[in-house]
N, C-alpha and C positions, 0 to 999 in steps of 0.2 A: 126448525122444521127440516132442516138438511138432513140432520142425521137422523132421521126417521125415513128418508128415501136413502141413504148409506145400510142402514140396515136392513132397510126392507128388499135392496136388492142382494145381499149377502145374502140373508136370508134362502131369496128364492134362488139364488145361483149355488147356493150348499144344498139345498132338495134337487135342484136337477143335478149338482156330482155325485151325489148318492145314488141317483136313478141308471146316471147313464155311468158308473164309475164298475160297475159289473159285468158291462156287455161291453167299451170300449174306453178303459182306462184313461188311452192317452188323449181322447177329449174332455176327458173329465178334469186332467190336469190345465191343458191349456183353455178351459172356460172356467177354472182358476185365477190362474192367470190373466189372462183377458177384465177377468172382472177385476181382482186387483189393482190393476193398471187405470183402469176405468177410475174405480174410486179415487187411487192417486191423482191422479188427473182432474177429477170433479171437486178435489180440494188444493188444487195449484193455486185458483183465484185466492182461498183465504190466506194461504203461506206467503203470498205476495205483500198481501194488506198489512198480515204482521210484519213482515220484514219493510215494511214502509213506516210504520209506529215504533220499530225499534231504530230507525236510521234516524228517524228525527228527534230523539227521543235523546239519542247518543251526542249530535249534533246540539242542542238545548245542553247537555252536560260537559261540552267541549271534550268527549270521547274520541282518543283516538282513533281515526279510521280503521290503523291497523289492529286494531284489537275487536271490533266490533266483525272487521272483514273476516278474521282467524276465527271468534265466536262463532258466527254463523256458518262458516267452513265445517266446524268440527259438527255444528248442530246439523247438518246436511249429511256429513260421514255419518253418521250416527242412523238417522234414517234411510239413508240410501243403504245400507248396509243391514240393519234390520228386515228393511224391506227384502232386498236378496235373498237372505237367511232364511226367512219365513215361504218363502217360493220354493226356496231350495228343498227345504224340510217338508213342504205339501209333497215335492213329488218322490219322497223318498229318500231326498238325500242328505240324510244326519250329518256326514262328516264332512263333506264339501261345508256345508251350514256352517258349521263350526269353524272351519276356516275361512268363510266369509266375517262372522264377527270375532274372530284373531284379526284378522286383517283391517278391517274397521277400526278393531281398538290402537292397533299398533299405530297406523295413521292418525288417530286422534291425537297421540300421542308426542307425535313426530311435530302434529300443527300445534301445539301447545307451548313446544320448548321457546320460542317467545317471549309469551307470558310468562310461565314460569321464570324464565331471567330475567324480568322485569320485576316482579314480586320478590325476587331472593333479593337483586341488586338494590330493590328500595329498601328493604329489610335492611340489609346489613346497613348501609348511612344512615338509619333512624337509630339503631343501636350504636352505643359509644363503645370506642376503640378501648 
């Protein structure tokens, strides 16, 4: 049922930036905005609940923390940076956009090297010398 009010508010907040995006642009962009936030916001409580099923979930699998912690790092970059991008490019701005997700990825990148040397280092001691 949620996303039937997620989208019924897009909806009507993309008919009124079209209405009002010809007479006064830069409310059109920040009732963009405004609602974007909104939505993110109206789906905090679910991203909480999942990251309460994947903690304990990691916890039953004797996961370590720090990998679980880095996981959900990187899954945060990933959205926290989409989301930017997406903002950036409603109001015009293609190339800023695109160095927001450079820079997202690069950061993932950065929080990975970790894993990564955990995966190489197990690798090599399963393969014989």
């Amino acid at each position: 049922m949620e996303i039937i009010q997620v989208v019924g508010l897009g909806l009507i907040a993309t008919f009124l930036i079209l209405i009002i995006k010809e007479q006064k642009p830069i409310f059109a962009f920040l009732l963009a905005a405004f609602v974007g936030v909104i939505i993110f916001i109206s789906i905090a409580g679910k991203i909480a609940e999942v990251l309460g099923v994947l903690q304990s979930l990691a916890h039953q699998a004797r996961v370590n923390d720090l990998f679980l912690e880095t996981i959900l790092k990187i899954i945060g970059i990933a959205y926290i940076a989409e989301f930017g991008a997406q903002v950036t490019r409603d109001a015009g701005q293609g190339a800023i956009a695109s160095k927001i997700e450079l820079a997202g990825k690069v950061l993932i990148m950065v929080m990975a090297i970790p894993i990564i040397t955990v995966i190489i280092e197990t690798v090599i001691r399963i393969l014989p010398a």
